[in-house]
Structure formats: C-alpha cells, structure tokens
BALOBA-1460 file (C-alpha; in Angstrom, 3 decimals):
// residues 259
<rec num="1" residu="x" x="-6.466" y="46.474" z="59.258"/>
<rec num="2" residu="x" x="-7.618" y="49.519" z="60.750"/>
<rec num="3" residu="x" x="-10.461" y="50.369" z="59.174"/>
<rec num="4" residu="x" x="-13.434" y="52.526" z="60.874"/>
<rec num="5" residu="x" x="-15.619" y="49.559" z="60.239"/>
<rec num="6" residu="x" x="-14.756" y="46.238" z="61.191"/>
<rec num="7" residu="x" x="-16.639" y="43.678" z="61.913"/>
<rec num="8" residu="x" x="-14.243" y="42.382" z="65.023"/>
<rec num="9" residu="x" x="-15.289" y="45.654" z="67.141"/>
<rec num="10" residu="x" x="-18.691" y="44.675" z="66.152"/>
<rec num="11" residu="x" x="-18.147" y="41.486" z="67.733"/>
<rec num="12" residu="x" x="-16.794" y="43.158" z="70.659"/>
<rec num="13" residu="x" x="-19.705" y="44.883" z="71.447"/>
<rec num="14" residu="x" x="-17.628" y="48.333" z="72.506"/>
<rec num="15" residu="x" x="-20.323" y="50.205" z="74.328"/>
<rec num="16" residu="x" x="-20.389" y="54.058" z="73.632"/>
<rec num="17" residu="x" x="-24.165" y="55.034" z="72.971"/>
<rec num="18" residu="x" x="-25.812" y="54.306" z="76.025"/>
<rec num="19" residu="x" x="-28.760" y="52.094" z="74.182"/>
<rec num="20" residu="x" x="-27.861" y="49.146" z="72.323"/>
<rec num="21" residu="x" x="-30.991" y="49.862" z="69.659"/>
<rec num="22" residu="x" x="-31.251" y="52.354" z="67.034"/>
<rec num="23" residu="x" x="-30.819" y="56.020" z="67.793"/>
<rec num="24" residu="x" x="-30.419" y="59.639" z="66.378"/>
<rec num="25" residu="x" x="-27.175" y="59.686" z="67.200"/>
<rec num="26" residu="x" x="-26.515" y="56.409" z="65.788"/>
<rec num="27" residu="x" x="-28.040" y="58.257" z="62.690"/>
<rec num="28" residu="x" x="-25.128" y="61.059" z="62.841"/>
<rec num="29" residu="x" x="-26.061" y="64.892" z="63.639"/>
<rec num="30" residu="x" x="-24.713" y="67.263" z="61.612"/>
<rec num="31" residu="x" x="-25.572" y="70.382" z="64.247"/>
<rec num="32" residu="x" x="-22.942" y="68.666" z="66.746"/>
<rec num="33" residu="x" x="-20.949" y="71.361" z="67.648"/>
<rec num="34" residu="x" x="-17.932" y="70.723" z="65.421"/>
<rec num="35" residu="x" x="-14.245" y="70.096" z="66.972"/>
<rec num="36" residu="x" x="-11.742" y="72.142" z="67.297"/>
<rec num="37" residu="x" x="-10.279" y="73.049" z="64.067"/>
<rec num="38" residu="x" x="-7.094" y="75.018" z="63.329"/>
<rec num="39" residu="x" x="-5.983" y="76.665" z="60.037"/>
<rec num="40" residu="x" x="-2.546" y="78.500" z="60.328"/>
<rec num="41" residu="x" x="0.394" y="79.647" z="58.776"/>
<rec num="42" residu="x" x="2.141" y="76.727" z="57.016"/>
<rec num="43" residu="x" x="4.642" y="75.300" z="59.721"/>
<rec num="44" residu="x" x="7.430" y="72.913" z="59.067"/>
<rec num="45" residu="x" x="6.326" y="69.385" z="60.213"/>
<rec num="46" residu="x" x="8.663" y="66.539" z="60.993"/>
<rec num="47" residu="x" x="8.548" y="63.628" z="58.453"/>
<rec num="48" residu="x" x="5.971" y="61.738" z="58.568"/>
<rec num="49" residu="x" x="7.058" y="58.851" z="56.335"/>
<rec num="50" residu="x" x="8.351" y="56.828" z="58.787"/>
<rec num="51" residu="x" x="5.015" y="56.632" z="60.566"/>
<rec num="52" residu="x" x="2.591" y="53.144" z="58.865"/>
<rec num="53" residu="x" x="-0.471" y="53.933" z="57.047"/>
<rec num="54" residu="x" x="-3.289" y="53.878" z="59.117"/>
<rec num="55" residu="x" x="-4.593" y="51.447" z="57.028"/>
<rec num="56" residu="x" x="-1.930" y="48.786" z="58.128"/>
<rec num="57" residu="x" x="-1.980" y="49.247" z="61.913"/>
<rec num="58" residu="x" x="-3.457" y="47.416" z="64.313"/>
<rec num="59" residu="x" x="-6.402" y="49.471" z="66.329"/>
<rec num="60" residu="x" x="-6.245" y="46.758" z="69.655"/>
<rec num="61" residu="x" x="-3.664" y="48.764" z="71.349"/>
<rec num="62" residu="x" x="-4.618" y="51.835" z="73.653"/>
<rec num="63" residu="x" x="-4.258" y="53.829" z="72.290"/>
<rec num="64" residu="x" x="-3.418" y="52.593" z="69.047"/>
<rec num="65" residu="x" x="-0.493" y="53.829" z="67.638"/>
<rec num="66" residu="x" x="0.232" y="57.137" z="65.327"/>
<rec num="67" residu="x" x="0.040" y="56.660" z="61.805"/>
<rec num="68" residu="x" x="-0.110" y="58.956" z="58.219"/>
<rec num="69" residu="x" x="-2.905" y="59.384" z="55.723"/>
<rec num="70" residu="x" x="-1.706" y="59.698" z="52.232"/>
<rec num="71" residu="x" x="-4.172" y="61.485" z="49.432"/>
<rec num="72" residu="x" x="-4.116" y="60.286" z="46.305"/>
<rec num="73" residu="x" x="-6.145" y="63.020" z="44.986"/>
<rec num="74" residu="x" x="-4.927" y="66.390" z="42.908"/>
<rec num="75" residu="x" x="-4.018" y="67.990" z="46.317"/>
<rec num="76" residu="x" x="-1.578" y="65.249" z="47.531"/>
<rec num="77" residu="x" x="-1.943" y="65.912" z="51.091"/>
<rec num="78" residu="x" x="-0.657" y="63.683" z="54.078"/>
<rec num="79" residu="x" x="-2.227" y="63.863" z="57.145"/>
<rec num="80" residu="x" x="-0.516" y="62.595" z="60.600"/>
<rec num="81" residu="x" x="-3.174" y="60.722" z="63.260"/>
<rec num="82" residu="x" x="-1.877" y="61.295" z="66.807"/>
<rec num="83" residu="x" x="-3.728" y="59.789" z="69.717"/>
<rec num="84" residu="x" x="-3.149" y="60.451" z="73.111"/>
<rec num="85" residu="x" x="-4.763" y="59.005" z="76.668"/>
<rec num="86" residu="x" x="-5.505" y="62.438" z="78.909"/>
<rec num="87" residu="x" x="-6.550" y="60.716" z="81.651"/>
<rec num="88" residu="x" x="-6.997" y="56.605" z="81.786"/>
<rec num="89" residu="x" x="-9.890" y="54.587" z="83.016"/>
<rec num="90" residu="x" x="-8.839" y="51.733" z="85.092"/>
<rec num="91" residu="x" x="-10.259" y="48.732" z="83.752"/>
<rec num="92" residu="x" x="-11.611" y="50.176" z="80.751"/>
<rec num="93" residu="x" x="-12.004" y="48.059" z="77.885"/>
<rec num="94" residu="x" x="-11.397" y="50.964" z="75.597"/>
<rec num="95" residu="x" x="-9.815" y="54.159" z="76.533"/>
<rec num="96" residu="x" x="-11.382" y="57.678" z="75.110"/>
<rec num="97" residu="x" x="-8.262" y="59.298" z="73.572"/>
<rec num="98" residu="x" x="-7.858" y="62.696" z="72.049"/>
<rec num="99" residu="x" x="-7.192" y="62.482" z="67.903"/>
<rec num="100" residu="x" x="-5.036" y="65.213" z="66.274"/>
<rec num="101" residu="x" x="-4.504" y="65.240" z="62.556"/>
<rec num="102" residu="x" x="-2.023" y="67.540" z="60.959"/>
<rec num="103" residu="x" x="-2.859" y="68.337" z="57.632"/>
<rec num="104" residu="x" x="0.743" y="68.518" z="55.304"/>
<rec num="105" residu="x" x="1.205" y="69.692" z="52.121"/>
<rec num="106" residu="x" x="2.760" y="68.886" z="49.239"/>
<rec num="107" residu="x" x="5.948" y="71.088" z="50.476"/>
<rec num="108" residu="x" x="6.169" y="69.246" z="53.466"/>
<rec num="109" residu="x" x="4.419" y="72.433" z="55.893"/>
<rec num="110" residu="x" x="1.405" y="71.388" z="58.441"/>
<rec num="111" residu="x" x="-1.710" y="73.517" z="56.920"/>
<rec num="112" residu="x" x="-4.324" y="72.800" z="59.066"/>
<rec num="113" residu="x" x="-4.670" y="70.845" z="62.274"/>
<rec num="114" residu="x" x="-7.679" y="69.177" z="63.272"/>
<rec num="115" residu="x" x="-8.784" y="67.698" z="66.583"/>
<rec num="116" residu="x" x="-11.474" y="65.395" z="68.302"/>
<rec num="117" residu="x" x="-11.331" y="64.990" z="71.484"/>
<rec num="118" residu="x" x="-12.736" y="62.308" z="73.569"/>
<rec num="119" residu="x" x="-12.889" y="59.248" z="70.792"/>
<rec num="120" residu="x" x="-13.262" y="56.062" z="71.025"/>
<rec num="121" residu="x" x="-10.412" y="54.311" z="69.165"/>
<rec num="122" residu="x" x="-12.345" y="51.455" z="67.316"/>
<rec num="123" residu="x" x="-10.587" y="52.091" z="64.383"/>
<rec num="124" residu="x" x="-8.605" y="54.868" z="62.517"/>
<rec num="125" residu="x" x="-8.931" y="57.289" z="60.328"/>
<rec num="126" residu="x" x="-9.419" y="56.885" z="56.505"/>
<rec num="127" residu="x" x="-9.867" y="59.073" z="53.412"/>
<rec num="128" residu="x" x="-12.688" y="58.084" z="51.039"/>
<rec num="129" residu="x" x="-14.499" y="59.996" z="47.996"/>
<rec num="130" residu="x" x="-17.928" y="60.833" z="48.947"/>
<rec num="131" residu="x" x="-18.794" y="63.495" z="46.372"/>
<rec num="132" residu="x" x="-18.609" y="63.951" z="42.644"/>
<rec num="133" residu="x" x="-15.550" y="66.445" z="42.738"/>
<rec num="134" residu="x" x="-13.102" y="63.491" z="42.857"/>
<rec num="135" residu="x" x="-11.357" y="64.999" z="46.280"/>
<rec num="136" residu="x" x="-10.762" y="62.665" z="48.929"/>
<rec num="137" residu="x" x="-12.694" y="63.554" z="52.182"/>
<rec num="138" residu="x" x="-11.658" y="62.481" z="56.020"/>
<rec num="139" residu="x" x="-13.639" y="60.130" z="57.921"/>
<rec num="140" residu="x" x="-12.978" y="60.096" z="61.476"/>
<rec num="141" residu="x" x="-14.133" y="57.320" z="64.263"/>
<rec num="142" residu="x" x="-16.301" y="58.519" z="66.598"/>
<rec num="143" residu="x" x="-18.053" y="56.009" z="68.614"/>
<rec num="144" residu="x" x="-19.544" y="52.461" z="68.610"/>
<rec num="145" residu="x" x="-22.394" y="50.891" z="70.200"/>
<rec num="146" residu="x" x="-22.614" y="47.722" z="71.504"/>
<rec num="147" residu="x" x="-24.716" y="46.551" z="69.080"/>
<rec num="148" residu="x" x="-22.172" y="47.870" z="66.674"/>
<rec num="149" residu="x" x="-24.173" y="51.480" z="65.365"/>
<rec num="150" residu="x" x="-21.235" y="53.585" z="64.776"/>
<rec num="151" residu="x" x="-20.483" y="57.358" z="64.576"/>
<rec num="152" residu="x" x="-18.186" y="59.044" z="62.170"/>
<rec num="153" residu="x" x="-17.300" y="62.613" z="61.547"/>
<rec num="154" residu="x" x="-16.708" y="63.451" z="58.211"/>
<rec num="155" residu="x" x="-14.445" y="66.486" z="56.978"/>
<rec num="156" residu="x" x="-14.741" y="67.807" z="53.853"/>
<rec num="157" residu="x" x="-12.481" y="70.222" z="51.351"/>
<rec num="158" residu="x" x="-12.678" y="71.335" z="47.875"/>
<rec num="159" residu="x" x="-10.894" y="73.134" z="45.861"/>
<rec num="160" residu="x" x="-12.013" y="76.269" z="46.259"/>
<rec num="161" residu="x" x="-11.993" y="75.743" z="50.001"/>
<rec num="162" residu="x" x="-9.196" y="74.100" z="50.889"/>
<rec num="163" residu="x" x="-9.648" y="73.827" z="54.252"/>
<rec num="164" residu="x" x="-10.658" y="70.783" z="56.050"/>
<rec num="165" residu="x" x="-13.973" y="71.759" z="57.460"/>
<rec num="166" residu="x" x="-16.149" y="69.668" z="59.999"/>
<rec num="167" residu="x" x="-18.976" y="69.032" z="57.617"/>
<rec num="168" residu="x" x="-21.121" y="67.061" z="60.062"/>
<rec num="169" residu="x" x="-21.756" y="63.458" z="61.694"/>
<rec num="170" residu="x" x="-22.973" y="60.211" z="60.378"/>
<rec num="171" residu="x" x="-23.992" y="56.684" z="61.424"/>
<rec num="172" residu="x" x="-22.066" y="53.948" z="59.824"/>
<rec num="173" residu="x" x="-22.939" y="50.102" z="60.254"/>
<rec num="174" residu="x" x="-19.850" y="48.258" z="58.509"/>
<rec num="175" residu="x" x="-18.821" y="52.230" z="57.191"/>
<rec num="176" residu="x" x="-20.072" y="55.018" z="54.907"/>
<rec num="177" residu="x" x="-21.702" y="54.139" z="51.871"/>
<rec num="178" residu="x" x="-22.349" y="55.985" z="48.350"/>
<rec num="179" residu="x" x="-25.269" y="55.491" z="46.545"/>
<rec num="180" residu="x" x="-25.500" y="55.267" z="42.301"/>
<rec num="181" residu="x" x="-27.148" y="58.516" z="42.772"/>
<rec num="182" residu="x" x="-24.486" y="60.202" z="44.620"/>
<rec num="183" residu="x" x="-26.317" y="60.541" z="48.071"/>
<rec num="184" residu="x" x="-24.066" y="59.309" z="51.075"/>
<rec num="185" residu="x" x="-25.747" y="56.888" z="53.176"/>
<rec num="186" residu="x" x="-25.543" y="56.027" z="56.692"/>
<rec num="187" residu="x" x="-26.661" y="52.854" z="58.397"/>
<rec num="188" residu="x" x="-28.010" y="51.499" z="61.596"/>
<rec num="189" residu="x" x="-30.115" y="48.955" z="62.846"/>
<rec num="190" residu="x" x="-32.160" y="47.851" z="65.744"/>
<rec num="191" residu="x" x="-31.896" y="44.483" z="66.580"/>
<rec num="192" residu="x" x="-31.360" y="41.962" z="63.898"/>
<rec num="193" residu="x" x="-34.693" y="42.605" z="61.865"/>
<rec num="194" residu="x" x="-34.544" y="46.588" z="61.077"/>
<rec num="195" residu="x" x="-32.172" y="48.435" z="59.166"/>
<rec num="196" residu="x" x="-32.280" y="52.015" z="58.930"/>
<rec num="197" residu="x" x="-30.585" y="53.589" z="56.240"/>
<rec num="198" residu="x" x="-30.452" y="57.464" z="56.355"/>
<rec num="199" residu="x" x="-29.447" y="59.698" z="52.529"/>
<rec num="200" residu="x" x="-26.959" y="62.798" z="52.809"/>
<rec num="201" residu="x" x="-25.612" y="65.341" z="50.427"/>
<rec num="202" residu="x" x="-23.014" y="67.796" z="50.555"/>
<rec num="203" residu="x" x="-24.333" y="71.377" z="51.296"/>
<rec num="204" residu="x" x="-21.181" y="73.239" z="50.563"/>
<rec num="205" residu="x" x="-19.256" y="72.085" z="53.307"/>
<rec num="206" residu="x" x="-21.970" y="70.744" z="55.111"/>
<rec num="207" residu="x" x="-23.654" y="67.175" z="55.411"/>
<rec num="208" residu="x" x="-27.458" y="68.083" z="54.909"/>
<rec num="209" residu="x" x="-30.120" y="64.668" z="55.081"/>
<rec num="210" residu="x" x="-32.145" y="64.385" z="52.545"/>
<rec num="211" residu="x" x="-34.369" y="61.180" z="53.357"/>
<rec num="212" residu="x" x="-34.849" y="58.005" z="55.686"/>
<rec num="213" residu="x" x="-35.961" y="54.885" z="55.220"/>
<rec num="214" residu="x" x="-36.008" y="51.699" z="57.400"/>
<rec num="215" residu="x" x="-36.096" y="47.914" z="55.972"/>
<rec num="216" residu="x" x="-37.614" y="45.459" z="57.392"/>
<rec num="217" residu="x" x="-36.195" y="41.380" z="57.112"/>
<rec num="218" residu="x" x="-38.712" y="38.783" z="58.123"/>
<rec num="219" residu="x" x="-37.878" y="35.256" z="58.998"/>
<rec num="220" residu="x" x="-38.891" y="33.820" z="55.604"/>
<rec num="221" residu="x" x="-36.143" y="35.855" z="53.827"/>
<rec num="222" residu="x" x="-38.514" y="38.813" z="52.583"/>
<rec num="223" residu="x" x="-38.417" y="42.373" z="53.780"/>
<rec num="224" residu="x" x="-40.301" y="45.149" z="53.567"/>
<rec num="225" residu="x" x="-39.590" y="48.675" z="53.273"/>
<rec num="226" residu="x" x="-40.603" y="52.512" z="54.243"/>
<rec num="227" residu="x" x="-40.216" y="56.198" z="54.531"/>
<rec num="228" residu="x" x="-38.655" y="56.468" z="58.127"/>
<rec num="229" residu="x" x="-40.608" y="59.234" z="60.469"/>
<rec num="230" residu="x" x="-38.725" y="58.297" z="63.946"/>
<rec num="231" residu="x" x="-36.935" y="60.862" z="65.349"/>
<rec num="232" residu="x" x="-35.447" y="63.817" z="63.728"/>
<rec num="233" residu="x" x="-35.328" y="63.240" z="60.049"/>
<rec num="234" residu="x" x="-35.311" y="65.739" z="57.128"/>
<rec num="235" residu="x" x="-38.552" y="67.105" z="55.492"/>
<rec num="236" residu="x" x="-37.596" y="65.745" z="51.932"/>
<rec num="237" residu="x" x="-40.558" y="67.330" z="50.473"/>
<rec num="238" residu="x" x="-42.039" y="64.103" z="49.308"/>
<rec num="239" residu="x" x="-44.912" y="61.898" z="50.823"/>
<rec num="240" residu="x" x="-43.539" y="59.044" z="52.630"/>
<rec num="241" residu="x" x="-45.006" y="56.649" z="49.683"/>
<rec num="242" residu="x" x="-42.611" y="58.837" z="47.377"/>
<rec num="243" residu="x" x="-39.607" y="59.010" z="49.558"/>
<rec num="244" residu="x" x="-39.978" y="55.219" z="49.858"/>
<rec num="245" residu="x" x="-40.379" y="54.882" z="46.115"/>
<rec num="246" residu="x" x="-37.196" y="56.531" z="45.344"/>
<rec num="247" residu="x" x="-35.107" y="55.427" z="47.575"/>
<rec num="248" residu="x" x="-36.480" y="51.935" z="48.690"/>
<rec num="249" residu="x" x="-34.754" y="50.835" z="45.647"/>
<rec num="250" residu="x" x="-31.676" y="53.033" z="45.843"/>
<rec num="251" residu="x" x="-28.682" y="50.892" z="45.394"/>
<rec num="252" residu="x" x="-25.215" y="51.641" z="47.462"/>
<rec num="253" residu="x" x="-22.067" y="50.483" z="48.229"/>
<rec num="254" residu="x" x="-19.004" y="51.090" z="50.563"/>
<rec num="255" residu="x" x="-17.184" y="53.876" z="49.930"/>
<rec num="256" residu="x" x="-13.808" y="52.118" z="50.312"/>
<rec num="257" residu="x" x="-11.256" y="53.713" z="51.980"/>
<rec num="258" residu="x" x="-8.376" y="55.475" z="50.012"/>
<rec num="259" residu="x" x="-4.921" y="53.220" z="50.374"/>
C-alpha cells in the first residue's frame, strides 16, 4: 500500500491537471522551478523508527499519515515524510498538503531537508534505482489527473554529490519505468487508444529527455507506433523514422519501489 502508482486513485479519477487528455505536464518538465531544498549542518533528529514505512500505510486519509523511507543502498539513509494541511478545502475530495522529507544519516543527524509544497497526496513517497550507479533515488507524488496521468518529482544523489538534488519532473501512468537500455521512461495516455511514452537520462543531476514516442492500440488488438512531435519534446538528433526505430521496440519495466 502506498505506492505513487496505484491503480485505486486511478479509479478515483483525482482531478489535478485541468484536462483529462494527454499533456506536457502529464509528460513531466524538468525546467519546473525546483522546491525548496535545504542542506545544513547535521542536526540531531528524533527517531524515526517508530514511524511505518511508507510503503505499508494507507494514503486514503488526509492527509495521510507520516511515515520513514529506509535505503538499502551503500549510503543507508532514512528519510522521514511529513505532511501537513496549511489551509483545508471544504469538501475537497483530496486536500493539497505540504511534504517535508528529512534526510538522516547513518549517525542518526538530519542532512538535508527537502520540501514540496502544495501536493496532492495520491500516494507516498518511494525510493527506486533509476540509474546504473546502484544508488537509490526519491520519487515524490506530485499530481494526478482524472484520467489517471500522473506527476512525479524525482531527486537524485550520487556519491560524489551527496546531496539530494531536484533533478526534474516526470509523467508516470502506473509509475516510473526503466528501460533494458537504461533510459527512464515516463507514461501517459489520451483516452484509451494512445499511449505516450517519453525516454530520460540522467544529466548529472538533472533529468534531460532524450526521445518520444506515442503507440497507438486499435480495436482488433494491433497497434501502431511513432516518433512523437506534440508539444515540447527533445531534439534527439534522429529522424522521426529513426527515433521510432530505436525506441518503438524499446522494452521497460517498473522500476519497483525500494522496501
């Protein structure tokens, strides 16, 4: 339970995107302004270990409650998800809370806090590997359309940068997906028959698009499929016959989230 994907808020239809069809923003942006982030003097933090894993709580309450993040990487970080209501919407099916994570080392001191304000609380948190370096990056909830397009931010540190750094945005039908060629891939769709699937890389600490490509499902169970030249995609350097060639047949799957 949860997760940034599931398929019950889908179901829900929680309206955050205006439009219920497919979008840039449903795409992710990675020149959103990026939240507020803090790095500071290591602090003493109180324990977190009696707070669940976000990965066991519930996500219907409002806001839904705090929780802790546990890395399983070389760095063995835990990070504490706080959500607070500034200022409730009467009838609202879902409020817009502020996140705070507090990033905790090993030695028990907060490193870094980061913050997003303004979220819509579809789901929490999770840590998930989205490069080759074998370091667990932050994904965190953004946004969902009605028609279930999500938005996550995605964090990313190394080990030469050990900072959590706001590498960008990204759209994520069902959650973020790694390809067998080590591109990150977002999804959306527009209405039942189009799928849009959109191919990232890590740019240093930045989320840089690479290519687009939309797939097509027809009623008899066939599909089709092409470069994407809607809206503001990357300039891959490749014809759209070659972006579709190489990545038409990309294969992907869920990056699943780190427990």
């Amino acid at each position: 339970m949860g997760r940034y994907w599931p398929t019950a808020a889908v179901a829900l239809g929680v309206l955050i995107t205006a439009a219920c069809g497919h979008s840039d923003n449903a795409h992710g942006d990675s020149t959103t302004t990026p939240a507020a982030s803090t790095a500071a003097a290591p602090t003493s933090a109180a324990d977190p270990a009696g707070l669940p894993l976000c990965t066991n709580v519930r996500t219907e309450g409002d806001p839904p409650p705090d929780c802790r993040l546990v890395s399983r990487d070389r760095a063995g970080l835990t990070f504490v998800v706080r959500h607070r209501v500034p200022t409730p919407t009467p009838g609202a099916y879902r409020q817009r809370a502020d996140v705070t994570i507090e990033v905790i080392g090993r030695d028990g001191a907060v490193r870094q806090t980061l913050s997003e304000p303004g979220t819509q609380t579809f789901g929490e948190p999770q840590l998930a590997q989205l490069a080759a370096d074998d370091r667990d990056q932050l994904v965190v909830p953004l946004s969902i359309a009605a028609n279930g397009n999500a938005t996550l931010a995605v964090y990313r540190a190394t080990d030469s940068d050990p900072d959590f750094v706001r590498a960008g945005e990204i759209g994520g039908l069902f959650g973020v997906n790694r390809s067998t060629n080590g591109y990150i891939v977002g999804s959306s769709k527009s209405g039942p028959a189009d799928k849009y699937l959109d191919f990232w890389r890590f740019d240093g600490s930045t989320l840089a698009p690479v290519a687009a490509i939309i797939e097509t499902y027809k009623a008899d169970g066939s599909s089709t499929c092409k470069a994407n030249d809607e809206g503001n995609h990357p300039n891959s350097g490749m014809s759209a016959d070659e972006v579709a060639r190489k990545f038409c047949g990309e294969k992907y799957a869920r990056a699943e989230p780190v427990h």
